[in-house]
PDB file as gemmi writes it, atoms N, CA and C in Angstrom:
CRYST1    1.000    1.000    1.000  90.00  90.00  90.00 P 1                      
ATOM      1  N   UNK A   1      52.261 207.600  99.503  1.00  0.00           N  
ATOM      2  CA  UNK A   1      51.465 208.501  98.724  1.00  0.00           C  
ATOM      3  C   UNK A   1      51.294 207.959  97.315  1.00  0.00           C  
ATOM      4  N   UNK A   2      49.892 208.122  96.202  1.00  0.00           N  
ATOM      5  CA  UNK A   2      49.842 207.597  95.722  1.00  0.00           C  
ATOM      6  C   UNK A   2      50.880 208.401  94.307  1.00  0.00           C  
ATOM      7  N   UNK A   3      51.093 208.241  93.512  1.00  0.00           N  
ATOM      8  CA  UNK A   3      51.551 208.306  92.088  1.00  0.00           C  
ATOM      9  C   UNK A   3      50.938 209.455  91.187  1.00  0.00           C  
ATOM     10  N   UNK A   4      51.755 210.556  91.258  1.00  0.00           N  
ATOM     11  CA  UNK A   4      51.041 211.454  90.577  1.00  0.00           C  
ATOM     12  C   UNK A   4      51.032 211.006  88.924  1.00  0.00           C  
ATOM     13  N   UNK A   5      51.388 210.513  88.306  1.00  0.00           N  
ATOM     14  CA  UNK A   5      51.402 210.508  86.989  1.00  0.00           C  
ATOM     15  C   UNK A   5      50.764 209.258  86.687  1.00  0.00           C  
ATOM     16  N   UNK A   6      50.015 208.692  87.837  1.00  0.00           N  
ATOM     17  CA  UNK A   6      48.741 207.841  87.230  1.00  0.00           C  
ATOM     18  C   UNK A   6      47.566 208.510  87.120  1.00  0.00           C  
ATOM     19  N   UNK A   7      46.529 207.602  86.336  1.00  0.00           N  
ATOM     20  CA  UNK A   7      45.466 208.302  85.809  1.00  0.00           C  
ATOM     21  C   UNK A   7      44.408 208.399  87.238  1.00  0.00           C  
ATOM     22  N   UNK A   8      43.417 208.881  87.102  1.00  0.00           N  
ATOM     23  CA  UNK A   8      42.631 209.101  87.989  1.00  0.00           C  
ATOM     24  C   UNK A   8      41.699 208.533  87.781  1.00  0.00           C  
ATOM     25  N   UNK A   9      40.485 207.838  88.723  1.00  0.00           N  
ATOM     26  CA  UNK A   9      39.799 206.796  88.012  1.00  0.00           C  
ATOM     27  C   UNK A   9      38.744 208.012  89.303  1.00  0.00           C  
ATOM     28  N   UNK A  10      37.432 208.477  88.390  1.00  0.00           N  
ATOM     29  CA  UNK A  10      36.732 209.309  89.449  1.00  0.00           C  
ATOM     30  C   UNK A  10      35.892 208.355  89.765  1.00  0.00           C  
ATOM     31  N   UNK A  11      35.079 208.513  91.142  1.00  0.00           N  
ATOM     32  CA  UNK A  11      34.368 207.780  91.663  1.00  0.00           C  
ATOM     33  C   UNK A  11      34.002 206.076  91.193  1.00  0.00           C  
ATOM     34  N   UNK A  12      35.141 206.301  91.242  1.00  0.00           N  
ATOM     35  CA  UNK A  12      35.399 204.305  91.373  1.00  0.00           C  
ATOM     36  C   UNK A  12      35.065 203.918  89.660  1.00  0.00           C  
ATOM     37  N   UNK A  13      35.387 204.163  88.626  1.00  0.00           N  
ATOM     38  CA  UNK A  13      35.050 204.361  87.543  1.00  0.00           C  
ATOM     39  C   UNK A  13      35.764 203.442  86.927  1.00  0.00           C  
ATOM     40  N   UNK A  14      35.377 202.774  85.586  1.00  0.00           N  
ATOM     41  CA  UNK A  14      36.910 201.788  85.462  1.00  0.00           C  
ATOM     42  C   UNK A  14      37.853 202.468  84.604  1.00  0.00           C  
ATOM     43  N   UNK A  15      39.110 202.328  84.256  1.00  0.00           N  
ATOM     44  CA  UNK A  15      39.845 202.904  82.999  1.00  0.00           C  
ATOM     45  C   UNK A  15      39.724 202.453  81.886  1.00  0.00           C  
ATOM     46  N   UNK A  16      39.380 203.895  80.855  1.00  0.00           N  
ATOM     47  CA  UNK A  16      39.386 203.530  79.488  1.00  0.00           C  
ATOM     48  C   UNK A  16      40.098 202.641  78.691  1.00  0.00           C  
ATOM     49  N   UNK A  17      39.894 202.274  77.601  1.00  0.00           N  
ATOM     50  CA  UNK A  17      40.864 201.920  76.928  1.00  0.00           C  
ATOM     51  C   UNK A  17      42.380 202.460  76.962  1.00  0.00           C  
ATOM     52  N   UNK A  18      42.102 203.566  76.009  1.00  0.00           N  
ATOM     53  CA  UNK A  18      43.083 204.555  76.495  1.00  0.00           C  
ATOM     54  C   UNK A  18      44.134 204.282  77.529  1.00  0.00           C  
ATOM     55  N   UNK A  19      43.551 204.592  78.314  1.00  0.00           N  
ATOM     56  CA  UNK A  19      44.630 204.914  79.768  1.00  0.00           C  
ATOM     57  C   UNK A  19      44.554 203.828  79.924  1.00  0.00           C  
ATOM     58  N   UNK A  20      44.178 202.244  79.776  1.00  0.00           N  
ATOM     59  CA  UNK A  20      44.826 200.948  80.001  1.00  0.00           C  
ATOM     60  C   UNK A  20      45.679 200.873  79.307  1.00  0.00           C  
ATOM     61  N   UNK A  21      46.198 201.376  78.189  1.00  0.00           N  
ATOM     62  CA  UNK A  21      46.930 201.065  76.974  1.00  0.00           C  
ATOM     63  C   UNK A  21      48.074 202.240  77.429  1.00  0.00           C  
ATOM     64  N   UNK A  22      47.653 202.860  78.222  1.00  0.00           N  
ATOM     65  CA  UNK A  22      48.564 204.019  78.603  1.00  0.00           C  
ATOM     66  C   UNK A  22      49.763 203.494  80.197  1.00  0.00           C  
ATOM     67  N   UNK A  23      48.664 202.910  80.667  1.00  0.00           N  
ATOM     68  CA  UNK A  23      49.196 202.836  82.142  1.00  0.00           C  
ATOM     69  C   UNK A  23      50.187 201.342  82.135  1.00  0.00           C  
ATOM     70  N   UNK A  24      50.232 200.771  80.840  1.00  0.00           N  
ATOM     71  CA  UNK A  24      50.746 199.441  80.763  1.00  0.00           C  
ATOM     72  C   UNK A  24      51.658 199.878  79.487  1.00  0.00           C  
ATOM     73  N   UNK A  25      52.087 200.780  79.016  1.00  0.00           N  
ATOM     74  CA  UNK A  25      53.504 201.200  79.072  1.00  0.00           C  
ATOM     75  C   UNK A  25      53.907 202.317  79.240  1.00  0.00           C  
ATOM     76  N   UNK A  26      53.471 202.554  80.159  1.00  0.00           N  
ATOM     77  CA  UNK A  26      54.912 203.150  81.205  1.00  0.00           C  
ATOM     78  C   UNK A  26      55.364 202.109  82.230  1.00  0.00           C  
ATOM     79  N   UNK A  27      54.382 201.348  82.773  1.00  0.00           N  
ATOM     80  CA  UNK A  27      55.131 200.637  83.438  1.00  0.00           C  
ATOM     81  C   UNK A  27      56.012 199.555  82.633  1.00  0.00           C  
ATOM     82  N   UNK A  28      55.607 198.916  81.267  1.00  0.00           N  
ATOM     83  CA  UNK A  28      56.289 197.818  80.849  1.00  0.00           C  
ATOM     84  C   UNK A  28      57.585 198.327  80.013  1.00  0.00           C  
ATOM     85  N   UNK A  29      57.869 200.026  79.913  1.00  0.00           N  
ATOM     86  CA  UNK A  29      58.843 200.485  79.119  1.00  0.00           C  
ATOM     87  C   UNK A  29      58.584 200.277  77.265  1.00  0.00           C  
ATOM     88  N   UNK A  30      57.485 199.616  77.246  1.00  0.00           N  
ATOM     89  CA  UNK A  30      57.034 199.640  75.867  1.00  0.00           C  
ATOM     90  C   UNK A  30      56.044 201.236  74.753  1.00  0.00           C  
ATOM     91  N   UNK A  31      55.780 200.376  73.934  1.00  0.00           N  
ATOM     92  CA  UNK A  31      55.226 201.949  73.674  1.00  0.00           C  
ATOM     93  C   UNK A  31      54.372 201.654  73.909  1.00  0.00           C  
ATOM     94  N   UNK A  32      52.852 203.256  74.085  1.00  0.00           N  
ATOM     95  CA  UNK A  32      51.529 202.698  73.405  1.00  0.00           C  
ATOM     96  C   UNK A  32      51.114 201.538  72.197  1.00  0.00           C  
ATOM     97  N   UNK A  33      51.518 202.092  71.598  1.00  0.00           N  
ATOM     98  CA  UNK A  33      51.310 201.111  70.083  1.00  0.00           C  
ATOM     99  C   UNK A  33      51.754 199.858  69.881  1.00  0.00           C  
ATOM    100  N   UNK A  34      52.808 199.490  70.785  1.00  0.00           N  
ATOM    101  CA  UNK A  34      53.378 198.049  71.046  1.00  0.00           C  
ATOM    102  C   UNK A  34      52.461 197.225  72.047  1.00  0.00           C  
ATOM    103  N   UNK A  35      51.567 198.048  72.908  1.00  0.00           N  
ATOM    104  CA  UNK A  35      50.915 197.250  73.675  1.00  0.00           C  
ATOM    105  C   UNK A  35      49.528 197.215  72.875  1.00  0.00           C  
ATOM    106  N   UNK A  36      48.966 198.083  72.456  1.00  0.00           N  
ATOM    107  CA  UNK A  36      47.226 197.925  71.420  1.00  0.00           C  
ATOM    108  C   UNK A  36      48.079 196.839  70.283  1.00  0.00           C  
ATOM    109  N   UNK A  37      49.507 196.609  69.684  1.00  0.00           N  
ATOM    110  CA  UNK A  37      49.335 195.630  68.930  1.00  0.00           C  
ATOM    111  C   UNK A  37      49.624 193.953  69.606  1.00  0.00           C  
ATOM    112  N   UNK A  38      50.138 194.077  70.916  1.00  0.00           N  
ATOM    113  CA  UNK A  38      50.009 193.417  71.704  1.00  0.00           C  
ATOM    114  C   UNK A  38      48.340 192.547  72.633  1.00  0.00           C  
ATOM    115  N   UNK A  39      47.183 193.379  72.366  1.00  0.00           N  
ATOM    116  CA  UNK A  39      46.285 193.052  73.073  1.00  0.00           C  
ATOM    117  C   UNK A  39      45.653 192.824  71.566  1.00  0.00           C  
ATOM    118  N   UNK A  40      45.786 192.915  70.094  1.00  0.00           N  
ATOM    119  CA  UNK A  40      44.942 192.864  69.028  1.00  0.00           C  
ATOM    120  C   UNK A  40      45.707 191.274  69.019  1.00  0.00           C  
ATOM    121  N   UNK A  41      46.809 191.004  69.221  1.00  0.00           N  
ATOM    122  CA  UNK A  41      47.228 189.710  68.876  1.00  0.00           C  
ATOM    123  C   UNK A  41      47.121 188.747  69.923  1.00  0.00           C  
ATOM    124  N   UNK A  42      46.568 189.414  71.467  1.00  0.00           N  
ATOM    125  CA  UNK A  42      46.023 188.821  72.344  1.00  0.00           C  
ATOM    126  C   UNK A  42      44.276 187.997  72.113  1.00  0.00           C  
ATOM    127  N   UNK A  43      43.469 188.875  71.217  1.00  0.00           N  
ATOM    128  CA  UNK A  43      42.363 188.707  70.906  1.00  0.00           C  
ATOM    129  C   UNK A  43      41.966 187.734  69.795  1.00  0.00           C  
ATOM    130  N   UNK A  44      42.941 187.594  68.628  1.00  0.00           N  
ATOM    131  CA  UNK A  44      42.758 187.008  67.774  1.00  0.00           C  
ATOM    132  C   UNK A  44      43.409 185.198  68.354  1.00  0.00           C  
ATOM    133  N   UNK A  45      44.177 185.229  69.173  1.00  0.00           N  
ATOM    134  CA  UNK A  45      44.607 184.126  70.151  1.00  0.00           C  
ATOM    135  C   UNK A  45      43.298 183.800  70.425  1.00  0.00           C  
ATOM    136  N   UNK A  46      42.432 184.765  71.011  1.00  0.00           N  
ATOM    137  CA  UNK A  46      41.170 183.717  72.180  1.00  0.00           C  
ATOM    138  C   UNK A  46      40.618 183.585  71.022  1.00  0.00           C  
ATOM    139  N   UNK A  47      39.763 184.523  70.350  1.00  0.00           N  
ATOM    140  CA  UNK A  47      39.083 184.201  68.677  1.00  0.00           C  
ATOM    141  C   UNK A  47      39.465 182.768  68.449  1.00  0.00           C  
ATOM    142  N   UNK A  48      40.744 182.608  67.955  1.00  0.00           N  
ATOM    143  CA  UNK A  48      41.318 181.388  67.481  1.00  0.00           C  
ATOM    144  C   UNK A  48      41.101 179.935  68.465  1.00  0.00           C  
ATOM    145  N   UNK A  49      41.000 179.767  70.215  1.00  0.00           N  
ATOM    146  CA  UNK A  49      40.909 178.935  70.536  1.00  0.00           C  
ATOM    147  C   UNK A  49      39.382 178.866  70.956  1.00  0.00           C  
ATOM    148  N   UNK A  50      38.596 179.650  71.139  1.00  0.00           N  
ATOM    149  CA  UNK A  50      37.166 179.309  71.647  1.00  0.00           C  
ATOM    150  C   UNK A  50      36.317 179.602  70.203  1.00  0.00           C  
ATOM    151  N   UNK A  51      36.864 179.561  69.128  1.00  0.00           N  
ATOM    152  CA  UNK A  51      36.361 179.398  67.764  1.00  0.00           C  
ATOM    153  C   UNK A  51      35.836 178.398  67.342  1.00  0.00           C  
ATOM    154  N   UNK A  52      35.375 177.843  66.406  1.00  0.00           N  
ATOM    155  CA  UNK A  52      34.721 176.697  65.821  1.00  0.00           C  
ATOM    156  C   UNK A  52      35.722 175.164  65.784  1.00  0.00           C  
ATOM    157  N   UNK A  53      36.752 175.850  65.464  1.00  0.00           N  
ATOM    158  CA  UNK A  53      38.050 174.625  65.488  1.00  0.00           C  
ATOM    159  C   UNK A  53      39.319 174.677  66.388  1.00  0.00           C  
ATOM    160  N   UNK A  54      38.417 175.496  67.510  1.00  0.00           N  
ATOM    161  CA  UNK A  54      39.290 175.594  68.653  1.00  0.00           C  
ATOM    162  C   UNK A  54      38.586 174.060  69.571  1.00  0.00           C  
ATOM    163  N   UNK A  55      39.704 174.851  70.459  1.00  0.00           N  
ATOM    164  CA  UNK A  55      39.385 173.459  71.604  1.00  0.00           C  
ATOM    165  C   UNK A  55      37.889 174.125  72.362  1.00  0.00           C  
ATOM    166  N   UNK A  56      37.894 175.442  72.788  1.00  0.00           N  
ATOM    167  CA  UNK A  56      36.998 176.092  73.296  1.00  0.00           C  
ATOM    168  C   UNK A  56      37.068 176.394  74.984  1.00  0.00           C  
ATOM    169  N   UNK A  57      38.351 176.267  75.056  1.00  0.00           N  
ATOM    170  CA  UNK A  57      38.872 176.525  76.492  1.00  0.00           C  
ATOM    171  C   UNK A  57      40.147 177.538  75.792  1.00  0.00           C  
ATOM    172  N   UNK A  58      40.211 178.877  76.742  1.00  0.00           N  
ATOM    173  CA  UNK A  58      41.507 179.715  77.033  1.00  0.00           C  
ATOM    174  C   UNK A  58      41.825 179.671  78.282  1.00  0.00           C  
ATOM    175  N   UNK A  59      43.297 179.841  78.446  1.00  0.00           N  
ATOM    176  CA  UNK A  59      43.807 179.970  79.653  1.00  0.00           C  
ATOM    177  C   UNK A  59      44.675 181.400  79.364  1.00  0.00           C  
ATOM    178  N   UNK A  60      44.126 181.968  80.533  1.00  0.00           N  
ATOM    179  CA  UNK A  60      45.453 183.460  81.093  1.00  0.00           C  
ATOM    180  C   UNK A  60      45.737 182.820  82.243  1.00  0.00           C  
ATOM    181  N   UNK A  61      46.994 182.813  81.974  1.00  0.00           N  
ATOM    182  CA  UNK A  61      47.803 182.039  83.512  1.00  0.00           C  
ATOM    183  C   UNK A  61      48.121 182.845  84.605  1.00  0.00           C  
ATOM    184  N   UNK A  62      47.584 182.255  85.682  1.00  0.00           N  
ATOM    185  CA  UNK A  62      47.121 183.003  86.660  1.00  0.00           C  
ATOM    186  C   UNK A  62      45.958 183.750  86.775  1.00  0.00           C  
ATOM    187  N   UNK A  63      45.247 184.446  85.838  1.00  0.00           N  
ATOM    188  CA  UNK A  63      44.318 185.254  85.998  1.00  0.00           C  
ATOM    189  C   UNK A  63      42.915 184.579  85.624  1.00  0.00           C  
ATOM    190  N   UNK A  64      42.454 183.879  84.654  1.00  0.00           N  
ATOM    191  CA  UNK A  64      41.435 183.313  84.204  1.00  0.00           C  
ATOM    192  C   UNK A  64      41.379 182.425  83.203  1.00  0.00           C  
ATOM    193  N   UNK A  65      40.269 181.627  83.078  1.00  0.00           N  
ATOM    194  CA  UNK A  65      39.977 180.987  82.188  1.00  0.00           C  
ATOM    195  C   UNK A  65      38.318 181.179  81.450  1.00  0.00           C  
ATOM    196  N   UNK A  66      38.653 180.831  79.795  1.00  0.00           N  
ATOM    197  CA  UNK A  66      37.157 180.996  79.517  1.00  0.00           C  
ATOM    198  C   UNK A  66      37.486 180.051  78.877  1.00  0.00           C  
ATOM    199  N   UNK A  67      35.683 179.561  78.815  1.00  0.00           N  
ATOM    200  CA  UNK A  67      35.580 178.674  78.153  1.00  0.00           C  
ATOM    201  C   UNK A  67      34.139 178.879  77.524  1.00  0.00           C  
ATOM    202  N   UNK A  68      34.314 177.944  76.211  1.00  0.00           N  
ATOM    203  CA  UNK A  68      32.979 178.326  75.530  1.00  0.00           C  
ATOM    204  C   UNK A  68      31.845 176.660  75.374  1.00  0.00           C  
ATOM    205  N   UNK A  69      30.685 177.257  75.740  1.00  0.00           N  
ATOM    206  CA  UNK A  69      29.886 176.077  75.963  1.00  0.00           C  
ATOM    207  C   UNK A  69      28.899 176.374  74.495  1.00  0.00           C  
ATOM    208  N   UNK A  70      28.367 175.537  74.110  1.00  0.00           N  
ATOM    209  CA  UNK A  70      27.588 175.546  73.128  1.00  0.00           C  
ATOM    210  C   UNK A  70      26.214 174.772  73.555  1.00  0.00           C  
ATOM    211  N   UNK A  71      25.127 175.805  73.250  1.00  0.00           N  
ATOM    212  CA  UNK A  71      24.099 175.263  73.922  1.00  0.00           C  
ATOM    213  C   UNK A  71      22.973 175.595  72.604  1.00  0.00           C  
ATOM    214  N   UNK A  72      22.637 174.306  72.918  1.00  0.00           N  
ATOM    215  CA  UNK A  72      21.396 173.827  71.702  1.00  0.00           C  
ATOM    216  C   UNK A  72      20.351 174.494  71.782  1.00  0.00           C  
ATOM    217  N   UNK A  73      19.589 174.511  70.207  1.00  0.00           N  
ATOM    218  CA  UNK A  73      18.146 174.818  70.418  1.00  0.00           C  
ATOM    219  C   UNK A  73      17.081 174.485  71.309  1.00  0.00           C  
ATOM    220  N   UNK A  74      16.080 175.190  71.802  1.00  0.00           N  
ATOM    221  CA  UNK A  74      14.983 174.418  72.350  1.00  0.00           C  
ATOM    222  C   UNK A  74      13.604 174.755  71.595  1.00  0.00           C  
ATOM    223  N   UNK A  75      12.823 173.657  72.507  1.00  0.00           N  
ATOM    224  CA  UNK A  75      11.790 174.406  71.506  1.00  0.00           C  
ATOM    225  C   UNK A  75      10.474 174.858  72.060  1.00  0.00           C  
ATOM    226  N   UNK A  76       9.252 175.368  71.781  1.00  0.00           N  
ATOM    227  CA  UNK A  76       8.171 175.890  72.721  1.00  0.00           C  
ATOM    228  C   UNK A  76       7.786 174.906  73.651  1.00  0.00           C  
ATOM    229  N   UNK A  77       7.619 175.310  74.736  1.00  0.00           N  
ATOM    230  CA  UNK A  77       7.206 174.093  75.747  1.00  0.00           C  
ATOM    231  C   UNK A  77       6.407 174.827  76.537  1.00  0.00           C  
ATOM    232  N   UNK A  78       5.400 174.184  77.604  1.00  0.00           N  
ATOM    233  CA  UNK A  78       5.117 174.553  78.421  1.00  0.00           C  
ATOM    234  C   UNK A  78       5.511 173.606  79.844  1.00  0.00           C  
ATOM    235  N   UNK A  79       5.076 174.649  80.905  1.00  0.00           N  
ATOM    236  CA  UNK A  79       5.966 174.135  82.119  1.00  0.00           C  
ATOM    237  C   UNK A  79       5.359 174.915  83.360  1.00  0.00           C  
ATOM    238  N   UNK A  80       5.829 174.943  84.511  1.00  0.00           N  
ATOM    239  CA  UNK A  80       5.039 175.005  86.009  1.00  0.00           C  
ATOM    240  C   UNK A  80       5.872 176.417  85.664  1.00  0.00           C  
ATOM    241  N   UNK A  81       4.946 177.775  86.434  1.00  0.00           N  
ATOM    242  CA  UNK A  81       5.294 179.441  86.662  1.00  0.00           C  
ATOM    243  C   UNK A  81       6.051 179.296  87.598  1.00  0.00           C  
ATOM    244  N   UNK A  82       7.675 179.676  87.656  1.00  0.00           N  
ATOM    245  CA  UNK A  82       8.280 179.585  88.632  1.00  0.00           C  
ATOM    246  C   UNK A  82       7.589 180.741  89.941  1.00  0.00           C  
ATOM    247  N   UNK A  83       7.082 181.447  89.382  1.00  0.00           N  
ATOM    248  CA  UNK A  83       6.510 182.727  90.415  1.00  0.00           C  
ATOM    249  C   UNK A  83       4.919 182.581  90.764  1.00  0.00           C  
ATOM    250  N   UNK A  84       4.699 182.087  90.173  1.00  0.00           N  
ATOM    251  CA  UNK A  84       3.150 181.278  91.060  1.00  0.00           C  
ATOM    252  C   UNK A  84       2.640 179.860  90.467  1.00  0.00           C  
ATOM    253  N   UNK A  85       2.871 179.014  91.872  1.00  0.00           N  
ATOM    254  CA  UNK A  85       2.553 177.748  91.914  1.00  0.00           C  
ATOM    255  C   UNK A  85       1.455 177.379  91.302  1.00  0.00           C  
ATOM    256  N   UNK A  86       1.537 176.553  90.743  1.00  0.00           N  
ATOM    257  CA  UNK A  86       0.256 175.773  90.662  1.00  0.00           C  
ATOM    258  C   UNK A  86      -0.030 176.284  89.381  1.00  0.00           C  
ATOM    259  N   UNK A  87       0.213 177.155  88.645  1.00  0.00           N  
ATOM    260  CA  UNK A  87      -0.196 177.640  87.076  1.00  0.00           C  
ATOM    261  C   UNK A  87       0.820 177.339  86.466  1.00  0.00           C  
ATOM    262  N   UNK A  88       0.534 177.041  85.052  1.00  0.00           N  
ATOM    263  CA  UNK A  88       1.417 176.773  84.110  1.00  0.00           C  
ATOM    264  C   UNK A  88       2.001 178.102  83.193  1.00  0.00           C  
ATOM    265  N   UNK A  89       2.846 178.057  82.511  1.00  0.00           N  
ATOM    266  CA  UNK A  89       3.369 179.176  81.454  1.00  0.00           C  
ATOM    267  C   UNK A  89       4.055 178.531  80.618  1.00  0.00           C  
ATOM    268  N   UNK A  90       3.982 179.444  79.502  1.00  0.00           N  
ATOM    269  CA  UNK A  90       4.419 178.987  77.853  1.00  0.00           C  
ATOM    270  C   UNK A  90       5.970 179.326  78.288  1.00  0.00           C  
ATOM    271  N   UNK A  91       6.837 178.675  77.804  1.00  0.00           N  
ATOM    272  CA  UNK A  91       8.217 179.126  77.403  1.00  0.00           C  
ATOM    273  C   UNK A  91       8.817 179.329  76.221  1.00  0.00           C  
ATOM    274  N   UNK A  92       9.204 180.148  76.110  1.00  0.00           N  
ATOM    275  CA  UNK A  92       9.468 180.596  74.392  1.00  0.00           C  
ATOM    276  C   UNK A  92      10.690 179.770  73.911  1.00  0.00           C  
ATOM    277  N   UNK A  93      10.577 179.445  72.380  1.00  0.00           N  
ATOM    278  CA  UNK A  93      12.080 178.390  71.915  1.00  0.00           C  
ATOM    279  C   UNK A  93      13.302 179.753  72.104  1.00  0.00           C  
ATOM    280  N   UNK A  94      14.662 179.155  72.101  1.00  0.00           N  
ATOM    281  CA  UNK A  94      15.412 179.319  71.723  1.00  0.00           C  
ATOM    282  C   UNK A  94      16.457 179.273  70.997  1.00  0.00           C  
ATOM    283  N   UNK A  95      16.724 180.256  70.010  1.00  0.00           N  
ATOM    284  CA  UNK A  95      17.587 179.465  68.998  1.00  0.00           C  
ATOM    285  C   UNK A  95      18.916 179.028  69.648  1.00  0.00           C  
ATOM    286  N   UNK A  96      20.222 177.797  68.815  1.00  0.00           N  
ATOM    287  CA  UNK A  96      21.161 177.742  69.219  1.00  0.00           C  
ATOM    288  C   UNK A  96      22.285 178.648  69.672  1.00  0.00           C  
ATOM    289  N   UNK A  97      22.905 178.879  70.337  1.00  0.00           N  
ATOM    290  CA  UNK A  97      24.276 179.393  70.920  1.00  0.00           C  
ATOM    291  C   UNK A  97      25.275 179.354  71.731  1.00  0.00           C  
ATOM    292  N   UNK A  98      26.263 180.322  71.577  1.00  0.00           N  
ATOM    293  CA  UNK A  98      27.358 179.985  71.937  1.00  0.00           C  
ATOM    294  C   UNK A  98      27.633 180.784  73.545  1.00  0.00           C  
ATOM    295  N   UNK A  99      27.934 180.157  74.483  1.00  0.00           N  
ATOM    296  CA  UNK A  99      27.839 180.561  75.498  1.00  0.00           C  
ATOM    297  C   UNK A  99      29.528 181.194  76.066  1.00  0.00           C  
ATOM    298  N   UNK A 100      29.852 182.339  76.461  1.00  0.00           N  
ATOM    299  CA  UNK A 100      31.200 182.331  77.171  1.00  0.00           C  
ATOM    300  C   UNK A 100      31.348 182.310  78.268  1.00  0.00           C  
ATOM    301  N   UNK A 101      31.972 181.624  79.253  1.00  0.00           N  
ATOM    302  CA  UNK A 101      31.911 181.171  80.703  1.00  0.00           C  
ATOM    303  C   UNK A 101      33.381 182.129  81.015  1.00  0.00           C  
ATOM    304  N   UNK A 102      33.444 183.103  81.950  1.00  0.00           N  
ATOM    305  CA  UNK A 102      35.202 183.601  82.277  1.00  0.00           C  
ATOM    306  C   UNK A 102      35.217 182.532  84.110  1.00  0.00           C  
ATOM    307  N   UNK A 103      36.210 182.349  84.301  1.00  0.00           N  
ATOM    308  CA  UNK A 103      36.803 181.627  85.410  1.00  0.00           C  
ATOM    309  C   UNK A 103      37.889 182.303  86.091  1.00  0.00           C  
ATOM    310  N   UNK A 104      37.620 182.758  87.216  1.00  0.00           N  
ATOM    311  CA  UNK A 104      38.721 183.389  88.317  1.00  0.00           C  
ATOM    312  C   UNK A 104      39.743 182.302  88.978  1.00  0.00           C  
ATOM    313  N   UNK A 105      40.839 182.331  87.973  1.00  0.00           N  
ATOM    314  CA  UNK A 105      41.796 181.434  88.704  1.00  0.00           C  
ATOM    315  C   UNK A 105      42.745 181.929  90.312  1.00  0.00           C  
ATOM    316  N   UNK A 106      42.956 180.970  90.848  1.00  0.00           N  
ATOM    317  CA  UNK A 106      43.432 181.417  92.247  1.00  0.00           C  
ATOM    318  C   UNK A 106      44.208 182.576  92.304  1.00  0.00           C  
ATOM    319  N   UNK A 107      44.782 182.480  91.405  1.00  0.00           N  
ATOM    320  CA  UNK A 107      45.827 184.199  92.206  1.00  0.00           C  
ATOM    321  C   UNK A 107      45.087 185.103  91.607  1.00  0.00           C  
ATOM    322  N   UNK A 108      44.190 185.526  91.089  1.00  0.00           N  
ATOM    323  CA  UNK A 108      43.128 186.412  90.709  1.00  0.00           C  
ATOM    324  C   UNK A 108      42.438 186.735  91.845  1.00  0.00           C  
ATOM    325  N   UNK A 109      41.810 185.726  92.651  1.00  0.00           N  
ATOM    326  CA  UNK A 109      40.940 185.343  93.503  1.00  0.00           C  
ATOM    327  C   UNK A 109      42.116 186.131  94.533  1.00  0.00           C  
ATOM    328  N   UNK A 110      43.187 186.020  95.155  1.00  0.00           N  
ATOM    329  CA  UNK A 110      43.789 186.196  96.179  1.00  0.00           C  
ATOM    330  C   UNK A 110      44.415 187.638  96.213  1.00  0.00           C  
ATOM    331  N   UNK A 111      44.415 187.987  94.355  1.00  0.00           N  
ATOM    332  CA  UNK A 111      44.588 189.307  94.758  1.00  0.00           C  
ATOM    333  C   UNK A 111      44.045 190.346  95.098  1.00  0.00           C  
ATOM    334  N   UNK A 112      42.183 190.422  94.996  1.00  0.00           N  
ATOM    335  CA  UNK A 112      41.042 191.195  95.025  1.00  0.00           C  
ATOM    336  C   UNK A 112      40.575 190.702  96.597  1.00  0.00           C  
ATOM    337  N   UNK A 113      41.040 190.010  97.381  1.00  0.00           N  
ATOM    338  CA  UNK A 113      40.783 189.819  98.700  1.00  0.00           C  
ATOM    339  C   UNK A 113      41.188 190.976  99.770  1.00  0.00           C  
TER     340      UNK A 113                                                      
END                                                                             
């Protein structure tokens, strides 16, 4: 039977902040407030490595990886309509940016199976 003193997630809904910050201590015996200062010093970690003078790869071990790609300007072009042959279409420039890639590492992958 399931756990009365977990939260209820209605129709497949995800959990708030809140109740993530809730449901991860009681189980870890920590407080609320030890875990939100726990996930603020989790954030400023990825900030810090997929930053400008980061490497631009994070790892959560076991669970994922991101990584940040940086993708250049382009500029107006034209080119073949992917949706009807044979005509051409304008493509609009884009300015530069920073791309975030997340990666499902294997035991991530094996536990949602």
């Amino acid at each position: 039977m399931a756990d009365s003193k977990a939260p209820k997630t209605e129709g497949g809904k995800a959990l708030s902040k809140s109740a993530t910050h809730q449901e991860l201590a009681d189980s870890s015996k920590l407080t609320k407030k030890q875990v939100s200062e726990f996930f603020d010093a989790l954030f400023a970690l990825i900030k810090r490595e997929l930053g400008k003078k980061g490497p631009g790869v994070f790892n959560l071990p076991g669970l994922l990886q991101l990584k940040l790609k940086r993708m250049p300007a382009t500029k107006k072009r034209m080119g073949p309509n992917p949706f009807k042959p044979g005509e051409n279409m304008e493509f609009k420039a884009r300015a530069a940016r920073n791309v975030v890639k997340a990666r499902a590492l294997k035991n991530l992958k094996d536990m949602v199976k």
